[in-house]
N, C-alpha and C positions, 0 to 999 in steps of 0.2 A: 047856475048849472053850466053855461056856455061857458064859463071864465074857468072850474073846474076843470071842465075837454077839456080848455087851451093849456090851463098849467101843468096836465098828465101829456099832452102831449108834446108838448115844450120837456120836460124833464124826459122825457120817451127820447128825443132828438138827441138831447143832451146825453144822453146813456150812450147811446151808438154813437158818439160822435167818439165820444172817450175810452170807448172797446175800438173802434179804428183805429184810433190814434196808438192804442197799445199794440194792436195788431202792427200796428207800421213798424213802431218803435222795435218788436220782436223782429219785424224780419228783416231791419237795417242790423239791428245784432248777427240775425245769422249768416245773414250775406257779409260780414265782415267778419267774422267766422271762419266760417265755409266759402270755399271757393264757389263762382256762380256755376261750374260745368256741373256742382252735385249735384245742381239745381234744376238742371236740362235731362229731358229724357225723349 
């Protein structure tokens, strides 16, 4: 049961590491894109 947790939460970690990482990815895209002043408000 204890080793279950661990592997939901291990691929739990592993999920959000991988939406970060696209997250990042996307906004190194847009900031090379777009200039950073669209970015400033």
């Amino acid at each position: 049961m204890a080793k279950d947790t661990h592997d939901v939460t291990s691929l739990d970690t592993w999920s959000r590491r991988r939406i970060t990482q696209s997250m990042l990815a996307a906004t190194e895209q847009a900031v090379a894109v777009y200039p950073p002043e669209l970015f400033r408000s």
